[in-house]
Structures are given as structure tokens and as C-alpha cells.
C-alpha positions in Angstrom: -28.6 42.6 38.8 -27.0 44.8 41.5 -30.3 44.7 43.6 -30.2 41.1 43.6 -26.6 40.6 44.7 -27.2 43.0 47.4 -30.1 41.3 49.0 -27.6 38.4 49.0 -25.3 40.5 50.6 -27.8 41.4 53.4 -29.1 37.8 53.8 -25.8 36.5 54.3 -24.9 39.0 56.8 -28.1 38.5 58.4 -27.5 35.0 58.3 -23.8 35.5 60.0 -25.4 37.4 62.9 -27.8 34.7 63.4 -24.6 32.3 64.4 -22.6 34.7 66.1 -25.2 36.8 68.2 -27.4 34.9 70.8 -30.5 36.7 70.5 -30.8 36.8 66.9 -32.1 33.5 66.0 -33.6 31.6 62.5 -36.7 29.6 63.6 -36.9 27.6 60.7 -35.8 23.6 60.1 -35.0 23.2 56.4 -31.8 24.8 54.8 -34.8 26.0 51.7 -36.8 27.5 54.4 -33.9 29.6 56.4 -32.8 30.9 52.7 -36.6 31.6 51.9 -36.8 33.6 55.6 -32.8 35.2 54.9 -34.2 36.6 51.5 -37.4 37.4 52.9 -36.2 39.2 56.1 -33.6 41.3 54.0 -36.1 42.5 51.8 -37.6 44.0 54.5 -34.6 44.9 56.2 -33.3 47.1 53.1 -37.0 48.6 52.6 -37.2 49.5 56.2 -33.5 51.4 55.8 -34.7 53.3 52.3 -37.7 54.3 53.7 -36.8 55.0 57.6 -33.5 56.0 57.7 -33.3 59.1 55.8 -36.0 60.5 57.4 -34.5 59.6 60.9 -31.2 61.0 59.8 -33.6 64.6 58.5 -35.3 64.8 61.7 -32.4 63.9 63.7 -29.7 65.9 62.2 -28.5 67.7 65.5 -28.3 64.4 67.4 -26.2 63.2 64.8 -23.9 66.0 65.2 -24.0 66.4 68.8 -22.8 62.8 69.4 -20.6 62.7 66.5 -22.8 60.1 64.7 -22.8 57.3 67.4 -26.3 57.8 67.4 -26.5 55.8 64.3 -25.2 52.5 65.8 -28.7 52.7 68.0 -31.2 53.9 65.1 -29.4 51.2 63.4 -30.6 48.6 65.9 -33.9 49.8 66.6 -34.3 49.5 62.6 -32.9 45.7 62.7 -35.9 45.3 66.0 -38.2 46.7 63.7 -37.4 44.4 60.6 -37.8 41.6 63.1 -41.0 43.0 64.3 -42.4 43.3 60.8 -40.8 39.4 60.2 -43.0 38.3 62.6 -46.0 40.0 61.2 -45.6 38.1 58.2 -44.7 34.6 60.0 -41.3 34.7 59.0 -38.7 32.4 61.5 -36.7 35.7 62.3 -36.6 37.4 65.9 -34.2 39.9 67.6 -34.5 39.4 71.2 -33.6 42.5 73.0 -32.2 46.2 71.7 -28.7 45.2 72.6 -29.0 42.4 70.8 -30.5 43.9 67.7 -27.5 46.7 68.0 -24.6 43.8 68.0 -26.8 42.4 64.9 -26.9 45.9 63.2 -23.0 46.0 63.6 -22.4 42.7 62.4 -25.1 43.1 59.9 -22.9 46.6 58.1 -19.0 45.1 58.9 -20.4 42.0 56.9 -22.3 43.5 54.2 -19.5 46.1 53.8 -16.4 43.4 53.2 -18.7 41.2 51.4 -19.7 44.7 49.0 -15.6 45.0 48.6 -15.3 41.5 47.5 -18.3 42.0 44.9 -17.2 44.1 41.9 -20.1 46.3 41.0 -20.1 46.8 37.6 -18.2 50.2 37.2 -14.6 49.2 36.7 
């Protein structure tokens, strides 16, 4: 259950950066469609980040260190315009225009999804 409500978590805050950045956009007309696409584009999203990420953060350690883990904001964007990349692979109505874009997105994308994970009680109280 606490899979699900996290890719709910992801495809609202995916959804939120859709409105609020310019080149992040939904290409899709029906409200069934953009949650279809939301779900669809967060599963990718949140396999692209279990997979990638720690590997990047292995490989990049010293990087990490050296800029006191700014780095991350970036790796975090390039993951987002990778996601989209993938999205579009699979005809899905989701595109990231640009790497600053994506990085806003990837911002917006963890402030969201971390208030919204605050709000959710996960089971261990």
C-alpha cells in the first residue's frame, strides 16, 4: 500500500511542476488520460531513481563531497530529462524541454513529494 501512495505522491508532484514550470508540459486532452500519463510517467520516474541514482551517487562520491552535494540538484534533473526521454519512448504526453527546466522540475518534483510524504502517515506510528 505504501508503493501505491507514493506513486501518487510523485504523480502529483509531477503534475504540480507541470503548472508551475514552462517547459514541463502534459500533452494530453482528457483529465483520464493526464492521470493515466501522471501514473505512467512516475513509474518511470521512481524506477529510473532506484536503479540510476545509487550508482551515480557510487561512482560520483568525490563530486558529491567536493561541491558539498549541489551536484545532486543537476543529477536530479538530468534523471527527470531522462524520465521524459523514456516517456516519449513509450508515447506518453510528458516532455521536459531543456536541463534547466528539467532541474526547476526536479526541485519542485522533491519540495512537493516531501511535504505531501509529511502529510501521509506511513504506517509506523
Amino acid at each position: 500500500m505504501g508503493i501505491l501512495i507514493r506513486l501518487v505522491i510523485t504523480a502529483v508532484s509531477l503534475w504540480i511542476a507541470t503548472l508551475v514550470i514552462d517547459g514541463i508540459e502534459l500533452n494530453t486532452e482528457s483529465t483520464s488520460g493526464k492521470v493515466g500519463t501522471l501514473l505512467a510517467v512516475a513509474v518511470i520516474f521512481g524506477l529510473v531513481n532506484a536503479v540510476l541514482r545509487p550508482i551515480i551517487k557510487t561512482i560520483g562520491c568525490g563530486l558529491y563531497v567536493l561541491t558539498l552535494g549541489l551536484v545532486a540538484i543537476l543529477v536530479n534533473g538530468l534523471l527527470l530529462l531522462l524520465t521524459s526521454w523514456i516517456a516519449s519512448q513509450f508515447d506518453l504526453g510528458f516532455h521536459v524541454d531543456g536541463v534547466l527546466s528539467a532541474v526547476l522540475g526536479a526541485l519542485l518534483v522533491g519540495i512537493v513529494s516531501w511535504l505531501l510524504n509529511m502529510l501521509v502517515p506511513d504506517g509506523d506510528d
